[in-house]
PDB file of N, CA, C and O in Angstrom:
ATOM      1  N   UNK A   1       2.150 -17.772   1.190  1.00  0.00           N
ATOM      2  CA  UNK A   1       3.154 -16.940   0.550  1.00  0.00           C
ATOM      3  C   UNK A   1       3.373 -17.485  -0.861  1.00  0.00           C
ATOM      4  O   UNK A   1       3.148 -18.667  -1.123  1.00  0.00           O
ATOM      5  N   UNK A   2       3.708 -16.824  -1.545  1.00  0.00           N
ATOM      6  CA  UNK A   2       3.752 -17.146  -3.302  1.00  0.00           C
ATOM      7  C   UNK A   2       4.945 -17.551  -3.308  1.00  0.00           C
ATOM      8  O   UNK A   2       5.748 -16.986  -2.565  1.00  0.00           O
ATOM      9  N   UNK A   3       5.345 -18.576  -4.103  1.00  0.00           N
ATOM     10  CA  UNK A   3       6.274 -18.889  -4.497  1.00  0.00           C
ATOM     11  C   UNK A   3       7.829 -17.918  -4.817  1.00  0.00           C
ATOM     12  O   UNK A   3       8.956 -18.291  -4.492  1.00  0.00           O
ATOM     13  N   UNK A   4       7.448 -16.492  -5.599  1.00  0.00           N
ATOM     14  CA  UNK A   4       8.419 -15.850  -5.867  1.00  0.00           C
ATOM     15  C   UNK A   4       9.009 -15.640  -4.205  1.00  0.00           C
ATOM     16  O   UNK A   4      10.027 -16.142  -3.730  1.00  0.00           O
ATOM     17  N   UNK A   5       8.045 -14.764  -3.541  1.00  0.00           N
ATOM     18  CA  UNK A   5       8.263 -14.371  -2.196  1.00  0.00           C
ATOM     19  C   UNK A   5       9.261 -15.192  -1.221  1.00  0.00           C
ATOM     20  O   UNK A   5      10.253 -14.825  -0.591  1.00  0.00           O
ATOM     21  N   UNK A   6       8.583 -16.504  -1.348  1.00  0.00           N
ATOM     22  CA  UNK A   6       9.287 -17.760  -0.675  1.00  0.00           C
ATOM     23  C   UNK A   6      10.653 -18.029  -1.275  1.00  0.00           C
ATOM     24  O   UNK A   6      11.487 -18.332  -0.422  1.00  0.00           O
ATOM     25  N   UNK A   7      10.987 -18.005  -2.213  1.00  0.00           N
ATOM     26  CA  UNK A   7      12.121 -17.906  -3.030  1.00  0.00           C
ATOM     27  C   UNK A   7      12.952 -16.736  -2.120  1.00  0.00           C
ATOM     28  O   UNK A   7      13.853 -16.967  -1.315  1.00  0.00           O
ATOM     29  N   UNK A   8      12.548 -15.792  -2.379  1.00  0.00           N
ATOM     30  CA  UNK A   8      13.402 -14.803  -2.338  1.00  0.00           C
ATOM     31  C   UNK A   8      13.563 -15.029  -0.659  1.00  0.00           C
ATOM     32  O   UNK A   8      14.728 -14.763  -0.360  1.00  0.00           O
ATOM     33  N   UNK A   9      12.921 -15.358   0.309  1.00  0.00           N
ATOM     34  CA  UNK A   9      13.219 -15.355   1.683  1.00  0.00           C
ATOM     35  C   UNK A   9      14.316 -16.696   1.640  1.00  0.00           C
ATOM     36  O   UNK A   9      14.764 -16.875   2.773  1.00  0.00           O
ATOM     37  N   UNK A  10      14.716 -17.412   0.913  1.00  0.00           N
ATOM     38  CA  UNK A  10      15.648 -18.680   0.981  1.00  0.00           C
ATOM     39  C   UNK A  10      17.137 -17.848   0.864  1.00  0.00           C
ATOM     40  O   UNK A  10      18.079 -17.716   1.646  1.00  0.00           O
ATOM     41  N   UNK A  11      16.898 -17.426  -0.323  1.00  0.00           N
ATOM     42  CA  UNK A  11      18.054 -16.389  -0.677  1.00  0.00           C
ATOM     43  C   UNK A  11      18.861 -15.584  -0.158  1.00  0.00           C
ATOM     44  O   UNK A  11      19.968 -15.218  -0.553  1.00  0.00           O
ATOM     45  N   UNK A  12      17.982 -15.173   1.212  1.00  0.00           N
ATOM     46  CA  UNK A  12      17.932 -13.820   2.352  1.00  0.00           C
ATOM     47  C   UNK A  12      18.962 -14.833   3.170  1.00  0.00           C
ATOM     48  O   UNK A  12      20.138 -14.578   3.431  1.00  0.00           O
ATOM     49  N   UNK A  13      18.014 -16.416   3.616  1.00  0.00           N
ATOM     50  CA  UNK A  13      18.393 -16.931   4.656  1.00  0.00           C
ATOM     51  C   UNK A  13      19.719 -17.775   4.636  1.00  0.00           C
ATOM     52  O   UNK A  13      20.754 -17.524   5.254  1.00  0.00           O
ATOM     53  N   UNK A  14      19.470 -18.807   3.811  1.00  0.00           N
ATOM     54  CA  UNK A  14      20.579 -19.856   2.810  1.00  0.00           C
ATOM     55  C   UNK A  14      21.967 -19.156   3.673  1.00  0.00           C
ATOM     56  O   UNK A  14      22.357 -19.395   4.816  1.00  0.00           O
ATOM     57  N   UNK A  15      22.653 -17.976   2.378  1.00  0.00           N
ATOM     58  CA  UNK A  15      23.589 -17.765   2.803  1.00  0.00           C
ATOM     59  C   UNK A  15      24.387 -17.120   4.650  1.00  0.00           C
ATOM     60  O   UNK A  15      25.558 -17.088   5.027  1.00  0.00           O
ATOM     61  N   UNK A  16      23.425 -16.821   5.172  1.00  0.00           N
ATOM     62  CA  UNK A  16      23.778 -16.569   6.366  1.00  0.00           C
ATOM     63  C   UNK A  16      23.945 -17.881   7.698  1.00  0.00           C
ATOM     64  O   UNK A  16      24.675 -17.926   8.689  1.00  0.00           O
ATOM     65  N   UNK A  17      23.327 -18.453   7.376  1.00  0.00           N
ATOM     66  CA  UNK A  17      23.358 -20.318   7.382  1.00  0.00           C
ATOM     67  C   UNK A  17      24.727 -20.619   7.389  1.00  0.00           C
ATOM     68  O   UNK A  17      25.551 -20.815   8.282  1.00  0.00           O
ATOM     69  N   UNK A  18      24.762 -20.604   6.070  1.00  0.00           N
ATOM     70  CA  UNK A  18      26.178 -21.256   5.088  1.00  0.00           C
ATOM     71  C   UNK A  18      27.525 -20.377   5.742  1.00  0.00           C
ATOM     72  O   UNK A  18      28.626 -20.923   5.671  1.00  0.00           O
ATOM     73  N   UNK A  19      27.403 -18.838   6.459  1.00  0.00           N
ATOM     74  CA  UNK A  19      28.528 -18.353   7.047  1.00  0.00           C
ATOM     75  C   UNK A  19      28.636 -18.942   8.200  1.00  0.00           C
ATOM     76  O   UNK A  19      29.769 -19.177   8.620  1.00  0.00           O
ATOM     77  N   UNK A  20      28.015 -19.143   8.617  1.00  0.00           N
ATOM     78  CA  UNK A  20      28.057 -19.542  10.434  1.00  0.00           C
ATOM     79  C   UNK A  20      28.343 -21.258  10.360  1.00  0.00           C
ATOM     80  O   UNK A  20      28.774 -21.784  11.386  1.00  0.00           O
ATOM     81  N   UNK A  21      28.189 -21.800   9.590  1.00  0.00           N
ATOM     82  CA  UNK A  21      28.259 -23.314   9.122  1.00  0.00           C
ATOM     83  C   UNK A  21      29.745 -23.083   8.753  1.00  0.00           C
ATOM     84  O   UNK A  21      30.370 -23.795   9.539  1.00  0.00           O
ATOM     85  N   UNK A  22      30.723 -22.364   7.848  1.00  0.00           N
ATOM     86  CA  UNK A  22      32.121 -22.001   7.703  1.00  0.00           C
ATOM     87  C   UNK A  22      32.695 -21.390   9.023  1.00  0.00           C
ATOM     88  O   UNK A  22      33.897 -21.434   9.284  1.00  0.00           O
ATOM     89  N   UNK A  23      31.825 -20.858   9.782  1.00  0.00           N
ATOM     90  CA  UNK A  23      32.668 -20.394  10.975  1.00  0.00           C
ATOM     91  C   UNK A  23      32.724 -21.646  11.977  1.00  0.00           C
ATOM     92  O   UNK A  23      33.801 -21.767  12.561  1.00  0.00           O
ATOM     93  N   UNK A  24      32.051 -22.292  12.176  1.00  0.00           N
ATOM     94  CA  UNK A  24      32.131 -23.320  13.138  1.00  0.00           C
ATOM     95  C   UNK A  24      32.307 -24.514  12.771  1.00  0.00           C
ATOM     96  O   UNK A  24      32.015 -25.143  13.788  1.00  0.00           O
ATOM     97  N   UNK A  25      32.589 -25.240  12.000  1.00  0.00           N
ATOM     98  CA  UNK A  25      33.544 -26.165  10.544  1.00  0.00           C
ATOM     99  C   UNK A  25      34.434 -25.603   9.988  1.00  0.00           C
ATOM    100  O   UNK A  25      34.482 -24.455   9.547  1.00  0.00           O
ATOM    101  N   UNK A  26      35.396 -26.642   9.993  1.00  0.00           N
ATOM    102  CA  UNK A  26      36.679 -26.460   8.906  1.00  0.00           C
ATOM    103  C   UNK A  26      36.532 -26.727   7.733  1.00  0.00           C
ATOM    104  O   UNK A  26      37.231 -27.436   7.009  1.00  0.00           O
ATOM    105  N   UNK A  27      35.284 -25.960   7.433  1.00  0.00           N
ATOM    106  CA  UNK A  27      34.861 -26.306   6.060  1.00  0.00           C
ATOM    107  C   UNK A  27      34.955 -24.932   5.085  1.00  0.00           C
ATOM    108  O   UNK A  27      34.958 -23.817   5.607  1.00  0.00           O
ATOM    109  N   UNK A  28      35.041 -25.134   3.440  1.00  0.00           N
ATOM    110  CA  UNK A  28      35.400 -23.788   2.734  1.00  0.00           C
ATOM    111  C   UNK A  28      34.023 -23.454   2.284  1.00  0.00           C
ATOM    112  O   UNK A  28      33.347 -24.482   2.238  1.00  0.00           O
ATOM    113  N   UNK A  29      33.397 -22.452   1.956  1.00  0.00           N
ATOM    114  CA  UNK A  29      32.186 -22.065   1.636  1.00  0.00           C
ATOM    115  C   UNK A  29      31.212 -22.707   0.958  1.00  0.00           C
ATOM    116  O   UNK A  29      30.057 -22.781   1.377  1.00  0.00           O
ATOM    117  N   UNK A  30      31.760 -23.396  -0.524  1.00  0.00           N
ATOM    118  CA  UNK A  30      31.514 -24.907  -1.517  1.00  0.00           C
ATOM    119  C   UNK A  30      31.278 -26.121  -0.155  1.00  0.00           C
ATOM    120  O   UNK A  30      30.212 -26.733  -0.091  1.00  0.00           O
ATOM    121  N   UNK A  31      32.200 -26.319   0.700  1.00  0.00           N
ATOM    122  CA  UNK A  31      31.577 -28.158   1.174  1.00  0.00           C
ATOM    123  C   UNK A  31      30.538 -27.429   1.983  1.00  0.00           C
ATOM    124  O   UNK A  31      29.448 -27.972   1.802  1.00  0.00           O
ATOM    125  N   UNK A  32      30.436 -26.106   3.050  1.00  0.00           N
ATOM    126  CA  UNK A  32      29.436 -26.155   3.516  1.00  0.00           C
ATOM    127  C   UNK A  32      28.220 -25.672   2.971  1.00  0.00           C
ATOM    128  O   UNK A  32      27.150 -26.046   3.450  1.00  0.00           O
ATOM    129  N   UNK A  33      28.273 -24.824   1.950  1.00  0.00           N
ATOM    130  CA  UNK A  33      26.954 -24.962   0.604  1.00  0.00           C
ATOM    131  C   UNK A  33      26.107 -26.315   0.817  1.00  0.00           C
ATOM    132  O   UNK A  33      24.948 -26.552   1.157  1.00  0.00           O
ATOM    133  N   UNK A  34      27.353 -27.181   0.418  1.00  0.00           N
ATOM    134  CA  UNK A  34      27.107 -28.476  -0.204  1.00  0.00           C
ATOM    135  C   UNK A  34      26.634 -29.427   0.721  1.00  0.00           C
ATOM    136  O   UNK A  34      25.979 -30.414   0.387  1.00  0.00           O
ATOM    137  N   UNK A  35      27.016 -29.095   2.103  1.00  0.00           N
ATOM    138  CA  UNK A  35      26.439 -30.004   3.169  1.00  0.00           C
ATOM    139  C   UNK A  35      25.051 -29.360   3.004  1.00  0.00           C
ATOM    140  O   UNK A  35      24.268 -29.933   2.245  1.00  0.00           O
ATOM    141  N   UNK A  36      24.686 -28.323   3.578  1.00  0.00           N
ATOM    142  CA  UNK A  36      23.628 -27.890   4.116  1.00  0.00           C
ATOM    143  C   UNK A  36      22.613 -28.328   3.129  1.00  0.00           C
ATOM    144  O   UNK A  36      21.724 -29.112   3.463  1.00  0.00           O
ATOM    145  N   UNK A  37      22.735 -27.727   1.604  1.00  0.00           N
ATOM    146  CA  UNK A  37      21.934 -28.651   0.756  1.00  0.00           C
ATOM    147  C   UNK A  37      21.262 -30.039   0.509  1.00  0.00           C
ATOM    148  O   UNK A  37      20.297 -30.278  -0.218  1.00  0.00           O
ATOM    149  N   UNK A  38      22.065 -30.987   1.358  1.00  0.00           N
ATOM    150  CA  UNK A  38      21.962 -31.853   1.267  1.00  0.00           C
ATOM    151  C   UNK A  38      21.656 -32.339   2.697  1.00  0.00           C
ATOM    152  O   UNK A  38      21.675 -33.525   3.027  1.00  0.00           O
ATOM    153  N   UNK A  39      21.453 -31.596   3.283  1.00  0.00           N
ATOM    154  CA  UNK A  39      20.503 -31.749   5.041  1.00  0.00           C
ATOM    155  C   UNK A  39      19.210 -31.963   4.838  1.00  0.00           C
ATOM    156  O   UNK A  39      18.469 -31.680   3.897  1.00  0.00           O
ATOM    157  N   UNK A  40      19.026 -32.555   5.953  1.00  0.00           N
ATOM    158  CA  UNK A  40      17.035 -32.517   6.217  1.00  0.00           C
ATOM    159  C   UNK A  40      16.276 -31.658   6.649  1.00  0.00           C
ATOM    160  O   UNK A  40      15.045 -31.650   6.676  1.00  0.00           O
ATOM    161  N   UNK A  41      17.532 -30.385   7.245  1.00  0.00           N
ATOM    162  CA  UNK A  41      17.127 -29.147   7.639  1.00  0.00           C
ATOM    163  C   UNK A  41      16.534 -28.612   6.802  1.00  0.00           C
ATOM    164  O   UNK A  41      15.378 -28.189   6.826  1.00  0.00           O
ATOM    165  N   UNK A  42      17.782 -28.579   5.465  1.00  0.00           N
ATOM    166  CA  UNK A  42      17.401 -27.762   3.992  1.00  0.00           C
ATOM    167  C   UNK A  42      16.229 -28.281   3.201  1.00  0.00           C
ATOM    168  O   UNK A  42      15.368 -27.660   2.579  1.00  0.00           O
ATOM    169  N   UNK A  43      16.417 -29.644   3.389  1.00  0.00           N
ATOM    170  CA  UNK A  43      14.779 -30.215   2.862  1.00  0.00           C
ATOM    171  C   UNK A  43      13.796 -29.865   3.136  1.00  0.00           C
ATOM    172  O   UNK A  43      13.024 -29.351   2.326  1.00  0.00           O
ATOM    173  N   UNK A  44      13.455 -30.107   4.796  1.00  0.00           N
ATOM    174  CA  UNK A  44      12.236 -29.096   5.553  1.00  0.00           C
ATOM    175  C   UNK A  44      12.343 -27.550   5.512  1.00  0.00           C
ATOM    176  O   UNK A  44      11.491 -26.682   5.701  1.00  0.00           O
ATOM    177  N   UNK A  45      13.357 -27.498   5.277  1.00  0.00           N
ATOM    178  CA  UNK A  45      13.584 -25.662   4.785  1.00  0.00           C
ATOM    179  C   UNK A  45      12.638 -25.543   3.181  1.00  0.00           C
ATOM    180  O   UNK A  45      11.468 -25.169   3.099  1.00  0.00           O
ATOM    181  N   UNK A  46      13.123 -25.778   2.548  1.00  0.00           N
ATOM    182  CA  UNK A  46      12.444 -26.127   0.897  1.00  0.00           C
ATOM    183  C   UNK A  46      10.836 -25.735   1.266  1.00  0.00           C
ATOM    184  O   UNK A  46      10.193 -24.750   0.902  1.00  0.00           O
ATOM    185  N   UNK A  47      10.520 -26.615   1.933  1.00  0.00           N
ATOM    186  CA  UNK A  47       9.174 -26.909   1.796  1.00  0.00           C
ATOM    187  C   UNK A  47       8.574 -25.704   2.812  1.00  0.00           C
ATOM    188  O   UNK A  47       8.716 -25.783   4.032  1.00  0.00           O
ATOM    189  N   UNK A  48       7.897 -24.596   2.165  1.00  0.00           N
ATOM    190  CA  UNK A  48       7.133 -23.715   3.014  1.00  0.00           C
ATOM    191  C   UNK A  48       6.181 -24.116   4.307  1.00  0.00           C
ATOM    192  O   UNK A  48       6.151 -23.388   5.298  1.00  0.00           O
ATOM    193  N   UNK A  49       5.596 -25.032   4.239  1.00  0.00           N
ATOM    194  CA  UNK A  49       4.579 -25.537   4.992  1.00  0.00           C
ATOM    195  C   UNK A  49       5.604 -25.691   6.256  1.00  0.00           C
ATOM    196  O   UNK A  49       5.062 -25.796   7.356  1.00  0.00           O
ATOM    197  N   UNK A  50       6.243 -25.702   6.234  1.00  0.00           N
ATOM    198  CA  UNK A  50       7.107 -26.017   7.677  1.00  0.00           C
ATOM    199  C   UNK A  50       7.304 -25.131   8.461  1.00  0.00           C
ATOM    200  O   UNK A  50       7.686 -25.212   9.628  1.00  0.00           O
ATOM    201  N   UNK A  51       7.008 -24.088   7.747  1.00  0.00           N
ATOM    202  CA  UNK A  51       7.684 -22.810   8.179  1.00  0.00           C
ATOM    203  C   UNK A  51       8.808 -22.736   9.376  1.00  0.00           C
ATOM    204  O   UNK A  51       8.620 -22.513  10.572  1.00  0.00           O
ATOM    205  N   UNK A  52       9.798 -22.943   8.811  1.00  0.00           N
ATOM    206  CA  UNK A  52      11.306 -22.939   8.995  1.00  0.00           C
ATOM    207  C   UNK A  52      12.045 -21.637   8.705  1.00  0.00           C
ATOM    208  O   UNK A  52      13.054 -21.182   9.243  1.00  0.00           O
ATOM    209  N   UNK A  53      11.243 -21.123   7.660  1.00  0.00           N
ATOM    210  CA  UNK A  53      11.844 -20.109   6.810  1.00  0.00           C
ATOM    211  C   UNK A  53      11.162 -18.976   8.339  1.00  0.00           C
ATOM    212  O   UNK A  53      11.594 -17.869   8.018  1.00  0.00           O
ATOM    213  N   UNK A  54      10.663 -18.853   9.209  1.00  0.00           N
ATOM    214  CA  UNK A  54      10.354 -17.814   9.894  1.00  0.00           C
ATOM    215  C   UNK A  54      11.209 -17.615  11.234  1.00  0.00           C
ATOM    216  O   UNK A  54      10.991 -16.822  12.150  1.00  0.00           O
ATOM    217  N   UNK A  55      12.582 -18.860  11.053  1.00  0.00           N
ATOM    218  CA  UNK A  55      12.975 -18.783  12.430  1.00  0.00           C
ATOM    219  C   UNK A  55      14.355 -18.561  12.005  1.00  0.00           C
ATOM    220  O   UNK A  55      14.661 -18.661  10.817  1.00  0.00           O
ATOM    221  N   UNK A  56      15.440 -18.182  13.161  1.00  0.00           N
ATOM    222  CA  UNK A  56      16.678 -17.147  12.509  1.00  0.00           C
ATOM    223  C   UNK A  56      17.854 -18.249  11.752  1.00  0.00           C
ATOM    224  O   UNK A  56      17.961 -19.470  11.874  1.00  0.00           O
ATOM    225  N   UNK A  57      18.452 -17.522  11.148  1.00  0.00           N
ATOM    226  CA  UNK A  57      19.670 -18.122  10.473  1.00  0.00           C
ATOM    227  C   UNK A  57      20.652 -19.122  12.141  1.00  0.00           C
ATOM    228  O   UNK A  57      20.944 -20.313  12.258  1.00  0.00           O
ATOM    229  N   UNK A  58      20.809 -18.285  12.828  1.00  0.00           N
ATOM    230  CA  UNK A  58      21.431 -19.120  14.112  1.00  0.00           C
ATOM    231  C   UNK A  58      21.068 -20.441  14.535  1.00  0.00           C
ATOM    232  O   UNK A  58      21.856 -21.353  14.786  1.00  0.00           O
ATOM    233  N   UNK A  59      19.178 -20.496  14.627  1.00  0.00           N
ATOM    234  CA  UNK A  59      18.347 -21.469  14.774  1.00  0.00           C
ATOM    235  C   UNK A  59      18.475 -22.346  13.849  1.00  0.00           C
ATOM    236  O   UNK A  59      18.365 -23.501  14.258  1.00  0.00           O
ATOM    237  N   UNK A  60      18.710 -22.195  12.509  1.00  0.00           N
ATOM    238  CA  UNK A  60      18.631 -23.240  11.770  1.00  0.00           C
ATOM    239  C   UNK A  60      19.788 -23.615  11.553  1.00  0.00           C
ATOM    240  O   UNK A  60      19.912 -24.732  11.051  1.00  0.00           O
ATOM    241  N   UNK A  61      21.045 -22.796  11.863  1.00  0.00           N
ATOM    242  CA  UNK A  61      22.469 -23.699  11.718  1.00  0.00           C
ATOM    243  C   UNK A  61      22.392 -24.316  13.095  1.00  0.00           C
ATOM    244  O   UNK A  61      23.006 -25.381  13.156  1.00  0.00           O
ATOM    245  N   UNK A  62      21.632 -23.826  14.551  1.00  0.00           N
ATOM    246  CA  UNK A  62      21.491 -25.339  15.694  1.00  0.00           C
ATOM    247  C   UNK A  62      20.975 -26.557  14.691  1.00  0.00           C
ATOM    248  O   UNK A  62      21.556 -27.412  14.024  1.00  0.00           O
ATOM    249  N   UNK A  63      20.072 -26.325  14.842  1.00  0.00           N
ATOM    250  CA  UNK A  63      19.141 -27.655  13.753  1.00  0.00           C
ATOM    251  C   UNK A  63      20.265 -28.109  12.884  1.00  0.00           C
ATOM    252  O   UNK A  63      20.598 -29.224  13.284  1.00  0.00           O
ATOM    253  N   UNK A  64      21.027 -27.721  11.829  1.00  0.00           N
ATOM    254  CA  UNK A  64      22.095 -28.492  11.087  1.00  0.00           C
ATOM    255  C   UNK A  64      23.288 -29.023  11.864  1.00  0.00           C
ATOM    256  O   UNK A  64      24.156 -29.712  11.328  1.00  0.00           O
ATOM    257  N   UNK A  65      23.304 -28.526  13.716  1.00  0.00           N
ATOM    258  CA  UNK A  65      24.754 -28.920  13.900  1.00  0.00           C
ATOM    259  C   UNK A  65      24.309 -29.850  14.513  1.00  0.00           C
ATOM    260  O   UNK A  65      24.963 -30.885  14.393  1.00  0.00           O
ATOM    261  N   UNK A  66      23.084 -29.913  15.390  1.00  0.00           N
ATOM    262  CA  UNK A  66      22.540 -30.883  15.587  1.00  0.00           C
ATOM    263  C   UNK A  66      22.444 -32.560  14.686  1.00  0.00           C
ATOM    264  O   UNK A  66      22.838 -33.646  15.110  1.00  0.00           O
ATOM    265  N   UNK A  67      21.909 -32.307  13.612  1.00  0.00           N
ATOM    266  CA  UNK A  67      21.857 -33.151  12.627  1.00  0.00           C
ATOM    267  C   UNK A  67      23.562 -34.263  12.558  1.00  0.00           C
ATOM    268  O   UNK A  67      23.923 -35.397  12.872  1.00  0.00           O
ATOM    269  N   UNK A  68      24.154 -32.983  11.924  1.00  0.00           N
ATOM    270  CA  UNK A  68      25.364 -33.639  12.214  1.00  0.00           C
ATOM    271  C   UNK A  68      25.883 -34.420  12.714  1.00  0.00           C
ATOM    272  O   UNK A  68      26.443 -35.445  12.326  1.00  0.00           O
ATOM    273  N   UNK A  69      25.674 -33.817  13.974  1.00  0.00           N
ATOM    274  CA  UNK A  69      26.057 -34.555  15.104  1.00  0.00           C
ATOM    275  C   UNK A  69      25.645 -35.917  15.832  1.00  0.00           C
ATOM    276  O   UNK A  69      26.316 -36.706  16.497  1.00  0.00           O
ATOM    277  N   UNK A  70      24.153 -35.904  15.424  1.00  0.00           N
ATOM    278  CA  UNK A  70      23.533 -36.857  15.573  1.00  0.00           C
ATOM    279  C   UNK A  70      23.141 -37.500  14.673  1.00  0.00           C
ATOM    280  O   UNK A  70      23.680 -38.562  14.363  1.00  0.00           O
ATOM    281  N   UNK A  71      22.048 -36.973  14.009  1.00  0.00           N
ATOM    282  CA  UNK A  71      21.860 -37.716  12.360  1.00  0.00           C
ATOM    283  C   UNK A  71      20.648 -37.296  12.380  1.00  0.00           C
ATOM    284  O   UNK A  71      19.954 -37.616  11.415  1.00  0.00           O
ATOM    285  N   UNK A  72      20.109 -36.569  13.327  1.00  0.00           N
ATOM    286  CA  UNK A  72      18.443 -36.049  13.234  1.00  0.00           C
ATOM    287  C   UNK A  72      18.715 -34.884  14.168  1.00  0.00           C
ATOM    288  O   UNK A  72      19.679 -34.635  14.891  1.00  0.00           O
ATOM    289  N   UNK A  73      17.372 -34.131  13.895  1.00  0.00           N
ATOM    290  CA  UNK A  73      17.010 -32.832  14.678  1.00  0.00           C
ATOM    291  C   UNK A  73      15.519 -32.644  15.113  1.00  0.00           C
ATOM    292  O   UNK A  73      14.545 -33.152  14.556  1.00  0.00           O
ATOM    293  N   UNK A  74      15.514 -31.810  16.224  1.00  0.00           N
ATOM    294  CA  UNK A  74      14.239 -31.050  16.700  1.00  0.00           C
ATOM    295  C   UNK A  74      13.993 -30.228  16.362  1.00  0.00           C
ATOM    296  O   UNK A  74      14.721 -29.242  16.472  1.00  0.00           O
ATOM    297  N   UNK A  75      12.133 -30.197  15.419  1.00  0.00           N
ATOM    298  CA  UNK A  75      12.201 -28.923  15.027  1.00  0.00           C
ATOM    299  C   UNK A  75      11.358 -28.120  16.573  1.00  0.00           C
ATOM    300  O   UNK A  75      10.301 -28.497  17.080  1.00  0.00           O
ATOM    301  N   UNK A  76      12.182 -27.034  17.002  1.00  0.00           N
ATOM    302  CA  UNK A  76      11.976 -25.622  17.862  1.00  0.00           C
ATOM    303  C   UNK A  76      10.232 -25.929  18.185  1.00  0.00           C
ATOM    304  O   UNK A  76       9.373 -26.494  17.508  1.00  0.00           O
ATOM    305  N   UNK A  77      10.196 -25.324  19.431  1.00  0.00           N
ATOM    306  CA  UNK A  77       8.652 -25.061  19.760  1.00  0.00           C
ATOM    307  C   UNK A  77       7.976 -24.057  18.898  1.00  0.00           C
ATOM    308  O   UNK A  77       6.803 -24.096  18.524  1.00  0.00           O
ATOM    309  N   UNK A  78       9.141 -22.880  18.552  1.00  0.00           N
ATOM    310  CA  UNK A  78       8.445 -21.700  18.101  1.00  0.00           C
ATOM    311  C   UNK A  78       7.728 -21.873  16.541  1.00  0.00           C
ATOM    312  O   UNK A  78       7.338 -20.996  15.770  1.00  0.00           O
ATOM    313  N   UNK A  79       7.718 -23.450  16.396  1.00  0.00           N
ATOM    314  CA  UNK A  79       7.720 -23.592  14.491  1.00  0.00           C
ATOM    315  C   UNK A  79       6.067 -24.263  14.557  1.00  0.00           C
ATOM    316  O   UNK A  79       5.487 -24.578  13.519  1.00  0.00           O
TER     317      UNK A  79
END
């Protein structure tokens, strides 16, 4: 996938992430931006080769609550 393409599927995904990350944290839209950015989710998200970007916004806020919670995650069979 080209770069623009890949871009634009972050864009799609990111924020639907970032709602469900405010719904289940007492967090305001800015800290959970700001967490998720700064996850290993979002890192392996970044990077296409992971393809992360093909699995749902729900799946990847497990993977971040996971993280959280623990300090690491599993990435899914389906990846």
């Amino acid at each position: 996938m080209d770069k623009k393409k890949y871009e634009s599927m972050l864009i799609l995904i990111v924020p639907a992430v970032v709602k469900l990350i405010t719904e289940n944290y007492s967090w305001d839209e800015i800290t959970a931006s700001n967490r998720f950015y700064e996850s290993k989710v979002f890192e392996c998200l970044e990077r296409e080769e992971t393809k992360l970007w093909h699995l749902s916004p729900l799946t990847l806020f497990n993977m971040f609550d996971e993280e959280q919670k623990t300090g690491s995650f599993v990435f899914p069979e389906e990846v």
